[in-house]
C-alpha positions in Angstrom: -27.7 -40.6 20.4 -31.0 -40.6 22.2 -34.0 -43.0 21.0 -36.1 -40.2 18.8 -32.5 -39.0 16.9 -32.1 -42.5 16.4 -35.2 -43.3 15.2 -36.1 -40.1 13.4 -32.9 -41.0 11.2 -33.8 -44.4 10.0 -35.3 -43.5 7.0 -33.0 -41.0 5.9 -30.1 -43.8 6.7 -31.8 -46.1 4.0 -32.3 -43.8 1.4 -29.5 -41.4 1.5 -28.8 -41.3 -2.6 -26.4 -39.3 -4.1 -25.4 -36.2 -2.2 -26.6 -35.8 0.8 -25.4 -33.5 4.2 -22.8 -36.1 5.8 -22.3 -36.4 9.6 -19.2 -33.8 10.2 -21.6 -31.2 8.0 -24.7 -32.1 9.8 -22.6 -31.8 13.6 -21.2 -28.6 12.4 -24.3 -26.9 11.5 -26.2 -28.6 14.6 -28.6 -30.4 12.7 -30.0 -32.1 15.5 -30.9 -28.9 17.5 -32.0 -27.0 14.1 -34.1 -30.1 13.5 -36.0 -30.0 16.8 -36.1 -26.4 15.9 -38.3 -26.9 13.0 -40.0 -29.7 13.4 -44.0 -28.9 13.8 -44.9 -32.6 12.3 -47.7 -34.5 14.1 -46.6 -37.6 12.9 -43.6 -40.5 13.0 -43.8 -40.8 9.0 -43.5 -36.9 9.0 -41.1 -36.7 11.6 -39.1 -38.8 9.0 -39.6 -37.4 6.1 -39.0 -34.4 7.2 -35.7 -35.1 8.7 -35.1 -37.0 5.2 -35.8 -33.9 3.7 -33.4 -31.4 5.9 -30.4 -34.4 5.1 -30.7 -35.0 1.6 -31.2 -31.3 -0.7 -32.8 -30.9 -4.1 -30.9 -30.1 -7.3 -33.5 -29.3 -9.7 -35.1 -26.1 -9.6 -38.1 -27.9 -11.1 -38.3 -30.0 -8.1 -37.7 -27.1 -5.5 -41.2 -25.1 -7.6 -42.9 -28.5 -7.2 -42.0 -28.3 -3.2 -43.2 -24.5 -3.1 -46.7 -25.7 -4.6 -46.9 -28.3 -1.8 -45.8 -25.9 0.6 -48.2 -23.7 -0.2 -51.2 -26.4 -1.3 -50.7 -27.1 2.5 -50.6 -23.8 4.2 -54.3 -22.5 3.2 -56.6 -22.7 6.0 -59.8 -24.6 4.6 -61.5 -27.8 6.5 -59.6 -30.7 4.2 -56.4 -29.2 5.9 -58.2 -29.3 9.3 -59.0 -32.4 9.0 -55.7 -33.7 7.7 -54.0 -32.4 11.2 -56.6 -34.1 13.1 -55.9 -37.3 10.7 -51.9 -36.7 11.7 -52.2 -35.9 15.1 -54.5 -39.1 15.5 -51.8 -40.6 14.0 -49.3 -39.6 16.1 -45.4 -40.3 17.2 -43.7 -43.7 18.4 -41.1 -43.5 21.0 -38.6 -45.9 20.0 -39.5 -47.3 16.5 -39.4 -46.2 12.9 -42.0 -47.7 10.6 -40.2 -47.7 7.7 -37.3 -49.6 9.6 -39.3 -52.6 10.7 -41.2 -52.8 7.1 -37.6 -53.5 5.7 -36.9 -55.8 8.2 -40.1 -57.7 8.0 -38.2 -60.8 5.7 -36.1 -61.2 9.4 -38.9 -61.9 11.3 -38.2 -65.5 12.8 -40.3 -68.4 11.2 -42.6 -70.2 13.5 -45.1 -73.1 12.7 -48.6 -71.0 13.4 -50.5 -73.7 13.6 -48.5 -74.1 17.0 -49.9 -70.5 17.8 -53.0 -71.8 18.8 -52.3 -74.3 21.5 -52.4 -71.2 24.0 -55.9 -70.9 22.7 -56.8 -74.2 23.3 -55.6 -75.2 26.4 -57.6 -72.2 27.9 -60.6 -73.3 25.8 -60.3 -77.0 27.4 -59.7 -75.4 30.7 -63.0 -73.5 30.4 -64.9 -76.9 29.1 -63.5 -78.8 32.2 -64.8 -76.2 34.2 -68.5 -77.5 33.2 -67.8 -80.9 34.4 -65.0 -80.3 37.4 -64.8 -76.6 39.0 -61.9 -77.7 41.0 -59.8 -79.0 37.9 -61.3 -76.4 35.5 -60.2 -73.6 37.7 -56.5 -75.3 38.2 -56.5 -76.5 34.9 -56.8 -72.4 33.5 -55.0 -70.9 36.1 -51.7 -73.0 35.0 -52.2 -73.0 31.3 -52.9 -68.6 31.9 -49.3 -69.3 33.4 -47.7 -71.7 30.8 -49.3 -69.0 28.1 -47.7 -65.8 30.0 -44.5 -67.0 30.0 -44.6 -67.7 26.4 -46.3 -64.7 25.4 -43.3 -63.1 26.6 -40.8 -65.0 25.6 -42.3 -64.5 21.7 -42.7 -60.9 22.0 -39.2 -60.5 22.3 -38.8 -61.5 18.9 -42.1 -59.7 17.5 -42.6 -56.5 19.8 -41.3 -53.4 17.4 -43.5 -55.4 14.6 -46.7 -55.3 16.8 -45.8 -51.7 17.1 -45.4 -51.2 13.7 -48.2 -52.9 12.3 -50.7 -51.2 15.0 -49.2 -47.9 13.3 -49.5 -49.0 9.4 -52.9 -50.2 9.8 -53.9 -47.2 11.9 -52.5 -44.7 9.1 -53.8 -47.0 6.5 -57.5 -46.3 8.3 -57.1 -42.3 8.5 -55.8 -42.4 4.6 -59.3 -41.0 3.8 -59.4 -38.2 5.9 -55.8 -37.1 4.5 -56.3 -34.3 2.4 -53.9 -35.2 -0.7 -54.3 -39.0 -0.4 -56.5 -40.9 -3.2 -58.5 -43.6 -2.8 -56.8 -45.6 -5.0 -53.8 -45.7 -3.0 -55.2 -46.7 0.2 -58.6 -48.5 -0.6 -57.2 -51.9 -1.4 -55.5 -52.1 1.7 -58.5 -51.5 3.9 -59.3 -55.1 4.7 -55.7 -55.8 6.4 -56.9 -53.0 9.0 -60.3 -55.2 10.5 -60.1 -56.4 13.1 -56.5 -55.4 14.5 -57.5 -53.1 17.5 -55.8 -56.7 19.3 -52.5 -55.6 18.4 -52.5 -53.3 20.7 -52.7 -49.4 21.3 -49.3 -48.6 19.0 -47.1 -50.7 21.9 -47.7 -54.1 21.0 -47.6 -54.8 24.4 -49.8 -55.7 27.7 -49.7 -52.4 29.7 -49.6 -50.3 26.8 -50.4 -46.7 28.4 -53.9 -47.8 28.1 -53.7 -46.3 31.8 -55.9 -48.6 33.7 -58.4 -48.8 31.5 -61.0 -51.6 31.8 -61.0 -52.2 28.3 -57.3 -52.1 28.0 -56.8 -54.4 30.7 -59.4 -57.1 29.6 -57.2 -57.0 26.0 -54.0 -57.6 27.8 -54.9 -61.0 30.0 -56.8 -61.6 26.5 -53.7 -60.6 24.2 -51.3 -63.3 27.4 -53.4 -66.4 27.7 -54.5 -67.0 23.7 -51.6 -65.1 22.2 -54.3 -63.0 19.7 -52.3 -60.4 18.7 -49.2 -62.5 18.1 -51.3 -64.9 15.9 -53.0 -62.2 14.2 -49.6 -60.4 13.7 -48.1 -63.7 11.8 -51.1 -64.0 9.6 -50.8 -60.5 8.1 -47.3 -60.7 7.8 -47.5 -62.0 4.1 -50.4 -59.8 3.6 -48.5 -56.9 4.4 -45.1 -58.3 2.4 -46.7 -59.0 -0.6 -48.4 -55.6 -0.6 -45.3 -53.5 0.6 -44.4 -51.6 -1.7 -47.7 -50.3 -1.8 -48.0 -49.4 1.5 -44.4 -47.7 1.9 -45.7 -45.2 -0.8 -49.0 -44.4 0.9 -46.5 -43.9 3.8 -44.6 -41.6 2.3 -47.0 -39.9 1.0 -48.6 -39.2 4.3 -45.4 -38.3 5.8 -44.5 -35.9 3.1 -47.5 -33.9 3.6 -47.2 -33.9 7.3 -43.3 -32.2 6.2 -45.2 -29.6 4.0 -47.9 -28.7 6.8 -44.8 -28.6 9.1 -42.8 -26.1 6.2 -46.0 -24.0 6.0 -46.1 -23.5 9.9 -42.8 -23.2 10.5 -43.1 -20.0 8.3 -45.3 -18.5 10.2 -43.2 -18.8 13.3 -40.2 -17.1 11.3 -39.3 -13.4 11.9 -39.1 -13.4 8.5 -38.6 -15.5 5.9 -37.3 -15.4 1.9 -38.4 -18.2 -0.4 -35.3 -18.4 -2.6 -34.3 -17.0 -5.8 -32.0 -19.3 -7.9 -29.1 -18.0 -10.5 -25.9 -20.0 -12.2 -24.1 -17.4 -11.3 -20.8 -17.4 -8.8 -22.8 -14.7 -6.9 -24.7 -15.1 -3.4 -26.7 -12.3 -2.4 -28.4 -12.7 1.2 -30.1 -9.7 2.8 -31.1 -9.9 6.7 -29.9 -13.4 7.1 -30.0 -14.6 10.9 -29.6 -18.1 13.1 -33.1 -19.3 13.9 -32.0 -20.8 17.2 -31.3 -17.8 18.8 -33.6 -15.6 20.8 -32.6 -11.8 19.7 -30.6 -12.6 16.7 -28.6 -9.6 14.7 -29.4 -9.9 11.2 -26.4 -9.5 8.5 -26.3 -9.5 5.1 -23.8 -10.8 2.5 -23.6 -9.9 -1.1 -20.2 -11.6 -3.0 -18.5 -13.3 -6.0 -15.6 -14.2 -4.3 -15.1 -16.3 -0.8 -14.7 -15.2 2.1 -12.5 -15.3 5.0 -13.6 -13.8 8.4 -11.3 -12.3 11.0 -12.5 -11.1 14.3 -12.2 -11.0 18.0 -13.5 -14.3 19.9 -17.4 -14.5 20.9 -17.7 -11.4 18.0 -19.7 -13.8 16.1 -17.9 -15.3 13.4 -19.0 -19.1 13.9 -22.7 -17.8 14.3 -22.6 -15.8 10.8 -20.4 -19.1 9.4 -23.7 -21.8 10.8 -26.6 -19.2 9.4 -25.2 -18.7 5.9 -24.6 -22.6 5.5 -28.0 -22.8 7.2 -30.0 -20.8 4.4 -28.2 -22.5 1.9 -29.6 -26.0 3.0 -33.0 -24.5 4.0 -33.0 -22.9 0.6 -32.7 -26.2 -1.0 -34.7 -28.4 1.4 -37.7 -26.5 2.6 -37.6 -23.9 0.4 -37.7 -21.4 3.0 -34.5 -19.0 4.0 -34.5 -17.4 7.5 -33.7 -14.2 5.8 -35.4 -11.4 4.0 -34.1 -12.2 0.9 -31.4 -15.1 -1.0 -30.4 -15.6 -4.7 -27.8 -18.2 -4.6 -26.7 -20.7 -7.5 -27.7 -24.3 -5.9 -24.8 -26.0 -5.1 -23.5 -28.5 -2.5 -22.6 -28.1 0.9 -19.6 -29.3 2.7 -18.0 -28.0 6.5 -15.3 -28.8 8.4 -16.3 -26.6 11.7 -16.2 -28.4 14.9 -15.0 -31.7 15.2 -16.6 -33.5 18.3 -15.3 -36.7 20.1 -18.0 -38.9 18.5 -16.7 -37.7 15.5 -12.9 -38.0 16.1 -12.6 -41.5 16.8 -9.1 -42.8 18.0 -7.6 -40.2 15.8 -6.0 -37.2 17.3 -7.6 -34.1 16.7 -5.6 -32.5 14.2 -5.6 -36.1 11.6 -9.3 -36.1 12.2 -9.5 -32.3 11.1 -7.1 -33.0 7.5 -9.2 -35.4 6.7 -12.2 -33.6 7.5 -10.8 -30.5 5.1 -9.3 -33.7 2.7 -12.9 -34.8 1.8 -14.0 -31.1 1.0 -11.2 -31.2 -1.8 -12.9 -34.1 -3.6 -15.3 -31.8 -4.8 -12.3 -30.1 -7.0 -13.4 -31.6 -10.0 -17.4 -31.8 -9.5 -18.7 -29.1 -12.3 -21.6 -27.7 -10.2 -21.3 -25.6 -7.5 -20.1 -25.9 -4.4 -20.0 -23.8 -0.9 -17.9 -24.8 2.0 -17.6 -23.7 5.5 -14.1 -24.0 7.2 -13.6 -22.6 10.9 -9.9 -21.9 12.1 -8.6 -24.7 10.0 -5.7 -26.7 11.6 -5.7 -24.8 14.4 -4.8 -28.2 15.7 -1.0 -27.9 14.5 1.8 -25.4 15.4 1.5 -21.5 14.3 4.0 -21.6 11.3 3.1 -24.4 9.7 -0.8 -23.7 10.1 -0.4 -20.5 8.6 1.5 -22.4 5.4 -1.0 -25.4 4.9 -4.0 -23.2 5.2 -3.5 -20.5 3.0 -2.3 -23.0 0.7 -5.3 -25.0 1.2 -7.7 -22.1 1.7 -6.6 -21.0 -1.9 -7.5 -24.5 -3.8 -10.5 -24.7 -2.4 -11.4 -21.2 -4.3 -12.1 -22.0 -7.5 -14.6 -20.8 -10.7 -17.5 -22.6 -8.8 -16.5 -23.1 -6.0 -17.6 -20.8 -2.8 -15.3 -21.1 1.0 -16.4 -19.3 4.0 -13.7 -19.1 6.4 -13.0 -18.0 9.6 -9.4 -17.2 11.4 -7.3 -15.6 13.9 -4.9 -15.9 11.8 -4.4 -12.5 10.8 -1.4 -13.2 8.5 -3.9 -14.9 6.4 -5.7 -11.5 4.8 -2.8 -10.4 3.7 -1.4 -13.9 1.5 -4.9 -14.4 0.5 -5.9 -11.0 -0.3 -6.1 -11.5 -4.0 -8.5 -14.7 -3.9 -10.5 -14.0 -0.9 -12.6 -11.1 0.2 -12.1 -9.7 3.5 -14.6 -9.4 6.2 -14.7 -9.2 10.2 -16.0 -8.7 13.3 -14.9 -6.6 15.7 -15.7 -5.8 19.5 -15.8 -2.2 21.8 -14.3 -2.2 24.7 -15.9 1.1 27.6 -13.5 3.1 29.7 -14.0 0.0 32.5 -13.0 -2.5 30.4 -16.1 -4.5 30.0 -16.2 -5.6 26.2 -18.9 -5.3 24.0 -19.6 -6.4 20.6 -22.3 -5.1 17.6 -22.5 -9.1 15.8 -22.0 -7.0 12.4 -19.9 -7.9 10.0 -18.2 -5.4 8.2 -15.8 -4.8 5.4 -11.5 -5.3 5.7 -9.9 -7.4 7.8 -10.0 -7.2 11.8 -7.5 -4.9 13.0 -7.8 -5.7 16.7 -8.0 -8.5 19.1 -9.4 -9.6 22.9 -8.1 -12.6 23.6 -6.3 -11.1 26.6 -9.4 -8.9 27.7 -11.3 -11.3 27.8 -8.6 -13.0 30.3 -9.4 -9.9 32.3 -13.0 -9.6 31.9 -13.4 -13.0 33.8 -11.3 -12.2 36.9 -7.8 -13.4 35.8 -5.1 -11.6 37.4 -3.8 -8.2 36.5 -0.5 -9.1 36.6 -0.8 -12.2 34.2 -3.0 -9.9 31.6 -0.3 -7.1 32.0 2.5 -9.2 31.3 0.6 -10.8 28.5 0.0 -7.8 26.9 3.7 -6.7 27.1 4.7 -10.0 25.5 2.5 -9.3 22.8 3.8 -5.7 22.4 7.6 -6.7 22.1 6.9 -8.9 19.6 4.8 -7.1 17.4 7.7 -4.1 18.0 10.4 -6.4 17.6 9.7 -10.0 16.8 10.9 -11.7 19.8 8.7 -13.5 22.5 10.1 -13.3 25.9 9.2 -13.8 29.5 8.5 -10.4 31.5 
């Protein structure tokens, strides 16, 4: 996982309550792609948040009207909202760190005697005295306590570096509370006095050669910052400031960061094609006109209107997976950010659960089809949860052989159905839409192949089961040989004719 996935996650990792979209769901979906997507925040503590927000959906419908309010408090163009992006984008994003990480580590940070943090201090101080007195010895005396100092400075900032950083960011956001539109006074003006003072900490780094650039200024706070050790000093000073008035400053945090996530909601609508703020029923019912996946360029839109699941059939690369991600999509967006890439949704809120597409990271040492039960094991834990519930399954165990997959999963396919209970799944197992017919609804997508043989497909799903397949056109379409799709194709007819598979 690269740095900013890693660090963008942090908060959500500490305060992942109750339900929240667990790793297999979030891979399946493509959370991480979705997420970059999305994100518009100027901010690390919206960046965050926001992520937070996308992991972790709301169940009251009371809280999602709340969220709408903010969304749209947020989204009107008047000069408190102008200068609340300046505010943020002054603000800005760390690389490597999360704030909210290192303030819950801050009881970690190693103990040190701090009146010992001033020796580097003085021995440049008597260097500079000596000086008056002895050039020679002043100038020998300085130049070997600057390299005593150095090689100290460094040797502490291994242990204090990400708090530098993190401090130089709280005080920062502490100082631009005021021009926050959102934020009161009362939540930011006792802190003020922790933020004189501290431009020694450093430009967000907390280190010498800080992306200051060259600059003069930056460059005379660095050999400052190496031969007295001021920002390391200054850093364990405030440390029990900042500790005893933690809490308090998380919460102006998260304020800020949640109304960078609402400008970011409010702007990403107006990047939608179109959007559909949600409409919610307690009804086994999901109605969801021109629904599409946002990460596409030219997507097809479809629409879905059922009581019943679902199981797809259809050709490969028709677009079963696609339709699969963008309905389990709206159904978090609808509950996160309160904002459906669709023209319209009315859902029941419920909980969401996939088992789509299991990667490496996620298998483990397990082989693949262990991995994948237990993926589809910890969707039936939901059996006896009394809300509702919508899972996504794609091609399950298509890790075992034909007969028995065609067993265990309409077996399986038909608990997860249940009076609350919503599965979208997709197959090539054609078998499967004929034992199922009774619980499931029947959908597919299909392809058209011209008179040259180059395949085509609409993206549509429509009504019934899929009565065709390309598996072996598609074999064609790429340059295999004639003779291995011709044989291929005879196989297939003699067994369909007479139930035997055979060797041309």
């Amino acid at each position: 996982m690269a740095d900013n996935d890693f660090r963008r996650s942090r908060y959500f990792l500490t305060h992942k309550d109750g339900f929240y979209i667990d790793d297999i769901t979030a891979n399946d979906i493509g959370i991480e792609d979705v997420f970059l997507k999305i994100d518009k925040t100027r901010s690390s503590l919206g960046e965050e948040i926001l992520y937070h927000m996308i992991r972790t959906p709301l169940f009251d419908e009371g809280a999602l009207k709340k969220r709408e309010e903010e969304i749209v408090r947020y989204s009107s163009a008047d000069d408190g909202l102008k200068k609340t992006k300046a505010a943020l984008s002054k603000l800005s994003k760390l690389k490597k760190i999360s704030v909210f990480e290192y303030l819950d580590h801050l009881n970690n940070v190693k103990k040190i005697n701090k009146t010992l943090l001033f020796i580097p201090a003085l021995l440049i101080l008597t260097g500079m005295i000596v000086t008056f007195f002895d050039a020679t010895v002043g100038i020998i005396l300085l130049l070997l306590s600057f390299i005593v100092n150095t090689v100290r400075y460094f040797g502490l900032l291994k242990d204090t570096r990400p708090f530098l950083s993190c401090f130089s960011y709280v005080f920062r956001a502490i100082g631009l509370s005021g021009e926050i539109k959102g934020v009161e006074p009362e939540e930011y003006k006792s802190l003020l006095g922790m933020t004189h003072g501290n431009f020694i900490l450093g430009n967000l780094s907390g280190v010498t050669a800080n992306g200051g650039g060259g600059n003069p200024f930056d460059l005379l706070l660095d050999l400052i910052r190496m031969s007295t050790h001021a920002d390391i000093i200054r850093f364990y000073f405030l440390t029990d400031k900042v500790l005893k008035n933690k809490d308090k400053i998380v919460s102006l945090l998260e304020h800020i960061g949640y109304i960078d996530s609402y400008i970011s909601i409010a702007e990403l609508r107006n990047d939608f094609k179109t959007y559909a703020i949600p409409k919610f029923i307690d009804d086994k019912h999901i109605i969801c006109e021109g629904l599409y996946h946002l990460l596409l360029n030219d997507p097809v839109p479809n629409s879905i209107d059922t009581t019943k699941s679902i199981l797809i059939t259809g050709s490969n690369a028709s677009g079963k997976s696609t339709f699969l991600r963008s309905l389990a999509l709206s159904i978090l967006f609808s509950q996160t950010l309160h904002t459906v890439p669709a023209s319209s949704y009315k859902a029941p809120i419920c909980r969401l659960i996939t088992s789509m597409s299991l990667t490496d990271d996620l298998l483990g040492n397990e082989s693949f089809y262990m991995a994948e039960i237990k993926s589809v094991k910890r969707i039936s834990k939901w059996s006896e949860y009394d809300g509702y519930v919508c899972c996504f399954v794609d091609e399950l165990l298509k890790g075992t052989n034909t007969v028995e997959r065609i067993a265990a999963s309409s077996v399986i396919l038909k608990d997860l159905d249940a009076q609350k209970r919503f599965c979208f799944a997709a197959t090539h197992d054609r078998e499967l839409t004929k034992i199922l017919d009774d619980t499931y609804e029947n959908r597919h997508f299909d392809e058209k192949i011209d008179e040259n043989g180059d395949i085509g497909f609409s993206y549509m799903i429509k009504p019934g089961a899929a009565s065709t397949t390309n598996a072996i056109v598609l074999l064609h379409s790429i340059g295999f040989d004639e003779k291995i799709t011709d044989d291929a194709s005879a196989m297939v007819k003699r067994f369909e004719n007479d139930g035997i598979w055979e060797l041309p």
